[in-house]
C-alpha positions in Angstrom: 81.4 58.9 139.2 83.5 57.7 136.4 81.5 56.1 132.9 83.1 55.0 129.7 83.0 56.6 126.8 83.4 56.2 122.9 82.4 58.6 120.1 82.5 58.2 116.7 82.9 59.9 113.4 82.6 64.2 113.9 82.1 63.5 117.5 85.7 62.0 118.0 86.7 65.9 118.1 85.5 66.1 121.6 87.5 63.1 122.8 90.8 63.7 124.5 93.6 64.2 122.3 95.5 61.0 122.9 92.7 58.8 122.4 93.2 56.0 119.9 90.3 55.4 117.5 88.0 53.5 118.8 89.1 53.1 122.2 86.9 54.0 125.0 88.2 56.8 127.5 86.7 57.7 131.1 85.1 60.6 132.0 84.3 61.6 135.8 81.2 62.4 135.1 80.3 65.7 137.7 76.3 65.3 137.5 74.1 62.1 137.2 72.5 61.9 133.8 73.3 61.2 130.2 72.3 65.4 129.5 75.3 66.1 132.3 77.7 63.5 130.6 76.8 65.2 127.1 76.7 68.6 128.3 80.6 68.2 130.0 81.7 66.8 126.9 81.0 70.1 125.0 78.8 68.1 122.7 75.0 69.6 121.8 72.1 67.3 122.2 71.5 67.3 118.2 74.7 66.4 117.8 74.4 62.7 120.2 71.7 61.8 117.4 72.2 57.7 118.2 73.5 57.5 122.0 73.9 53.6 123.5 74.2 52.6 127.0 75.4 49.2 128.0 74.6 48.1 124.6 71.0 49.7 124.6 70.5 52.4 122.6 68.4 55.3 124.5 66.5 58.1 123.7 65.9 59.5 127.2 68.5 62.0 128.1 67.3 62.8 131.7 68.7 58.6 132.3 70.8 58.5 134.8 74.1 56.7 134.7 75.5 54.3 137.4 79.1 54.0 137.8 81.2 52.2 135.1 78.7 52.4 132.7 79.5 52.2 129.3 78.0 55.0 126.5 78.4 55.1 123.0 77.5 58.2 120.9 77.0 58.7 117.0 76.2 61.9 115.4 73.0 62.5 112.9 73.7 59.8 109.8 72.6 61.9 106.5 70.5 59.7 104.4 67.2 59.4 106.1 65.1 56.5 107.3 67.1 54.1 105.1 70.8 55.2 106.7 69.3 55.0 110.1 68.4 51.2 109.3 71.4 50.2 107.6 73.0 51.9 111.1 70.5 50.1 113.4 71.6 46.7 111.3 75.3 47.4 111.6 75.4 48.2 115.0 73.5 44.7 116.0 75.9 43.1 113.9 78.8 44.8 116.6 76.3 43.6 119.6 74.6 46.8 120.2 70.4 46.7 120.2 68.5 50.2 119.0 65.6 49.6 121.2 65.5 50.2 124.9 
């Protein structure tokens, strides 16, 4: 099944090479879950600290993913509790929600 997929800041390494910043790119996806999509990608699980589906950010690795679905993954913010706020806020100002 193909899924959507944008990564941001050290995670933009494992994004195809002709990928313009900020643009989503698809992936057929050969398992079901967001593990399988994270594990093809050649990323670690530490290193999709803030992963969003559809606009939902997720926690649950074992979700599985329907075709066309849209994921979003940020690595670990240094800073703390505070950072992750002032991430959760910016990312609701872009449309996204931290809470499943």
């Amino acid at each position: 099944m193909q899924v959507l997929v944008k990564l941001y800041a050290t995670l933009r390494e494992f994004a195809p090479p002709d990928t313009p910043l900020g643009q989503a790119f698809e992936v057929e996806l050969n398992g079901e879950t967001l593990r399988d999509l994270i594990q093809q990608l050649g990323i670690s699980a530490k290193e999709a600290y803030i992963v969003i589906v559809n606009g939902i950010a997720v926690s649950d690795l074992d979700r599985r993913l329907q075709p066309r679905d849209a994921v979003v993954m940020f690595p670990p913010v240094g800073g703390g509790g505070v950072v992750k706020r002032f991430v959760a806020a910016a990312l609701a100002v872009l449309g996204f929600s931290m809470f499943s």
